[in-house]
N, C-alpha and C positions, 0 to 999 in steps of 0.2 A: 686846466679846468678850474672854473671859480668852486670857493670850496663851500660849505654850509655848515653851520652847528648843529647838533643831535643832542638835544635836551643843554642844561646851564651847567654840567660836570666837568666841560673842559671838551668834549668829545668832537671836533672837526674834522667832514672827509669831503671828498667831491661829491660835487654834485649828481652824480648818476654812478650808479654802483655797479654791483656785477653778482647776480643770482647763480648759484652753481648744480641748484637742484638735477635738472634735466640734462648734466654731463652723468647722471650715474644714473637716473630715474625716471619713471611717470611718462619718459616720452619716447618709449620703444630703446633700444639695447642702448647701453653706454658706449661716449666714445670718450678715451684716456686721451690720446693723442688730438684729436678736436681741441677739447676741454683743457689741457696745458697750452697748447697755441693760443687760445684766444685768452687762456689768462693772465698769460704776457705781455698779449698784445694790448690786453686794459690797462697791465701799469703804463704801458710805453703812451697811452694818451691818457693816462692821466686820474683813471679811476684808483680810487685807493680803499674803497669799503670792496670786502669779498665775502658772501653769504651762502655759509655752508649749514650741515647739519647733522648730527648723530642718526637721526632717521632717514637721511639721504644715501646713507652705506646700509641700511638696512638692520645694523648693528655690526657689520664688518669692518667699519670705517674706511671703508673706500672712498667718498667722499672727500672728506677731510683727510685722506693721505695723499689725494689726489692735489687738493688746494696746498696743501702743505709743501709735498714737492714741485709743482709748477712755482710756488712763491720765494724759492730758496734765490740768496742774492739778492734780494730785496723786503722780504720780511719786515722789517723794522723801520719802511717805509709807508706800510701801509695798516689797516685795520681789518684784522679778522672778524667774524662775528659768528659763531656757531651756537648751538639750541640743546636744549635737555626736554625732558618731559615724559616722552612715549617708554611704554615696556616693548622690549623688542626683544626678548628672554626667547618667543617664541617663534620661528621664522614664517610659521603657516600662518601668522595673524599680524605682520607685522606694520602697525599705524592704529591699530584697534585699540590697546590698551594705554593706559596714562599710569603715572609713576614719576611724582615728584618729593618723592617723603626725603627728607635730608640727605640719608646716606647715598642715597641713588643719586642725589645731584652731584657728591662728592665723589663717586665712583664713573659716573658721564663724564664728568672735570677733566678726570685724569686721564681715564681712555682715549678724550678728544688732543689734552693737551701734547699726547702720545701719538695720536695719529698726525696730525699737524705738527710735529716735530717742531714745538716752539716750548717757554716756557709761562707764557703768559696768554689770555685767550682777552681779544679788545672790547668784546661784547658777548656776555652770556644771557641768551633769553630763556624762557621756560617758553615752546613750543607749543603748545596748548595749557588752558586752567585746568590744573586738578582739582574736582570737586570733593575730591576726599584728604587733600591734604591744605590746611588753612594758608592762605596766600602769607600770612607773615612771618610762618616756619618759613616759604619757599625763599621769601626776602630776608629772615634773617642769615638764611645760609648763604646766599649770596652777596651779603654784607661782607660774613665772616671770609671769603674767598677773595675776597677785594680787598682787603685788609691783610692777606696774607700774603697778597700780591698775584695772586695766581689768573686774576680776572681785573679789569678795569672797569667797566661798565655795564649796567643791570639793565638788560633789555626783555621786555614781555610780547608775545605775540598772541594775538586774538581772544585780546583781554576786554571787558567791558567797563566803563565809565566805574561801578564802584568795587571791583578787583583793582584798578587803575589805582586808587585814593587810596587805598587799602595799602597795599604794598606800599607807595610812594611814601608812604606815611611812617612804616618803617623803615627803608633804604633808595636814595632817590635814586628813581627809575629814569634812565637817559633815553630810551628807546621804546618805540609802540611802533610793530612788525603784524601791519594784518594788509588781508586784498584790498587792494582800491587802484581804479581805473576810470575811465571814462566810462567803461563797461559795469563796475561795480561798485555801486554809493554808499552802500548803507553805515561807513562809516561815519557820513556827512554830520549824521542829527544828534547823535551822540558822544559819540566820541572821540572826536576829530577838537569839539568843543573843551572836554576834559585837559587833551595833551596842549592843546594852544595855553588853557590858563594855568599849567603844572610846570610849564616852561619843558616839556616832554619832545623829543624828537622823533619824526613820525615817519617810516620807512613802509612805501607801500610795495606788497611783492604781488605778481601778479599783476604789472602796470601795463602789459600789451594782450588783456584779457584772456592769458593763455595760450599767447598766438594768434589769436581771432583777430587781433588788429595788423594784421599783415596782407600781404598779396599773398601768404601760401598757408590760405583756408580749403578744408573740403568737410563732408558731410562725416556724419560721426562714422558711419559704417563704410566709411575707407580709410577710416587708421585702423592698426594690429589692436590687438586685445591689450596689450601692455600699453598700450599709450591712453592716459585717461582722457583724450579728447573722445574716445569710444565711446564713454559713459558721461559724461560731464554734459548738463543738460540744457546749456546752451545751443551745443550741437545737434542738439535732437531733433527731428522734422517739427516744422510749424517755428522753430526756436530761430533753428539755422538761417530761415530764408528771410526771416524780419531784421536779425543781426547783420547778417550779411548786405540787406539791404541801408541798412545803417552805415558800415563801414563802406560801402561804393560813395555815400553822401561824403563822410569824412574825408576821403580820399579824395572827392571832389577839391574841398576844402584848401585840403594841403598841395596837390598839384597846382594852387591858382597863386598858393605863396614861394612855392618852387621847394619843396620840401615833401619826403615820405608820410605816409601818415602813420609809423611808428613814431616819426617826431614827433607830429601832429599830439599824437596820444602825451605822450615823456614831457612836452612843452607845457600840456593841459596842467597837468599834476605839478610842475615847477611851479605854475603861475598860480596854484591852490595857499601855497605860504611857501616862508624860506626858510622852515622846520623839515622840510619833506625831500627827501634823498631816492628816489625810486629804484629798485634793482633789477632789470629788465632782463633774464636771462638766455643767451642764445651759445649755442657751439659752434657759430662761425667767425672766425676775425672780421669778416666784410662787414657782417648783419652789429656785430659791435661798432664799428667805425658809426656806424649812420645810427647806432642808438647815442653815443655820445655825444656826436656831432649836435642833439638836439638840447643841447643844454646852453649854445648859443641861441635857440631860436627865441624870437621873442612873437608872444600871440597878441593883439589888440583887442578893445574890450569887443571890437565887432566879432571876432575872429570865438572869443569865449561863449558871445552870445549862440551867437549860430552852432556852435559843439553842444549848448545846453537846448539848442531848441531842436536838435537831432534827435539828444539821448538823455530827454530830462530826468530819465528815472534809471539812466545804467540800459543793461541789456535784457532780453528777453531771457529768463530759463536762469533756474538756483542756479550759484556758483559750486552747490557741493549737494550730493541728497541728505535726506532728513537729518540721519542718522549721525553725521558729519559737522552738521553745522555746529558754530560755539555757540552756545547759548548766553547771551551779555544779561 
């Protein structure tokens, strides 16, 4: 797989990543076994970024012992990338509170570098902004972790243009980890602009709208209560059926180049700049082959046009309710 740079630090992986959220979460029960098969099967073509997270074990670190053991044997081939941020002290709330004051980042560090059974971690992002702890406490401790050897690369997720500047300003920031799709823009106006002139590398999660950009869509009230496509308000009636009618166009699209329109999607976001590394996440080796697979496809400006004259503005229905959103 051709590879890409992630910010000016030195930081190169392929070009299409591998998301591990929804091997432990968010999308109905965990599968261990799934989620090691198919994490093997992304070194064996070629993916080498793997994206995990402290809030993905819930605070058990399931997650990250999960990544950590599927990657034994080749560890040191590839790049980790796991998150800090969230309080997860208490299991009845867990994604609710935020908690980046130093020592907690230093306390996440190690429980991560603990559960991933490695001794260095390739990218640490802070998982959401704390508004109660100054971004250049979060960046100087991250410095300090990097220097110690323990971290290699400072990455931020669902940060806005001047938390972006901010931090950068005291420890360069190699990575900016927020949604963007075909489905979801709003990094376009803002701060998509920032990381391009920061020399920042830009990793979008959430690159097949959550699943919506597949052939295995349904309405929100036929997934379980644990899978947040239940809530998530794209799926919503009036939401669903204008999205949905989007994605049969798309699909039009990619059928006429001889291609899925998971590609379709994964191709879109390649051809956004060669900063952008997408991490598609799925539990099947199949549904992997044919996300990678699209990191040969190449789109024409016809082919860009017509995606933008689908979905000029992303999809119908918030990516997250109120309550949720980051505020930039």
């Amino acid at each position: 797989m051709n590879k890409r740079d992630l910010g000016t630090q030195g930081l190169s992986v392929g070009a299409i990543g591998l998301g591990t959220m929804g091997m432990t979460m968010a999308y109905g029960a965990g599968d261990e076994e799934g989620g090691t098969a198919t994490i093997r099967r992304a070194y064996e073509l070629g993916v080498t970024l793997f994206d995990t997270a402290e809030l993905y074990g819930g605070g058990t670190g399931s997650n990250e012992q999960l990544v950590g053991r599927a990657v034994k044997g080749f560890r040191d081939d590839i790049v980790i990338a796991t998150k800090f941020g969230f309080d997860l002290s208490d299991p009845a709330n867990v994604g609710v509170g935020l908690d980046s004051r130093p020592s907690h980042i230093r306390e996440v560090t190690e429980n991560s570098l603990r559960y991933l059974g490695t001794d260095h971690i390739d990218v640490l992002y802070q998982h959401r902004v704390d508004p109660d702890v100054p971004i250049e406490d979060v960046a100087g401790t991250i410095g300090e972790l990097i220097s110690e050897g323990k971290v290699r690369f400072f990455g931020l997720s669902e940060a806005g243009p001047d938390v972006i500047r901010r931090a950068h300003a005291v420890h360069p920031v190699s990575v900016l980890q927020t949604e963007y799709s075909v489905f979801e823009r709003a990094v376009e106006a803002d701060v998509l602009p920032v990381v391009r002139e920061l020399g920042i590398g830009f990793v979008p999660y959430s690159p097949l709208g959550r699943g919506f950009l597949t052939s295995a869509v349904k309405p929100a009230a036929e997934y379980p209560a644990d899978d947040m496509r239940s809530w998530d308000d794209r799926w919503q009636p009036g939401n669903y059926e204008k999205n949905l009618a989007a994605v049969r166009q798309l699909t039009t699209l990619a059928e006429s180049k001889g291609i899925a329109v998971t590609q379709l999607a994964l191709a879109w976001l390649l051809a956004q700049g060669p900063h952008i590394v997408p991490i598609p996440g799925t539990r099947s080796p199949a549904r992997l082959a044919e996300n990678v697979a699209a990191a040969d496809v190449t789109l024409t400006p016809d082919d860009l046009a017509r995606i933008q004259q689908i979905l000029p503005h992303g999809a119908a229905g918030s990516r997250y309710p109120e309550a949720m959103l980051p505020s930039w």
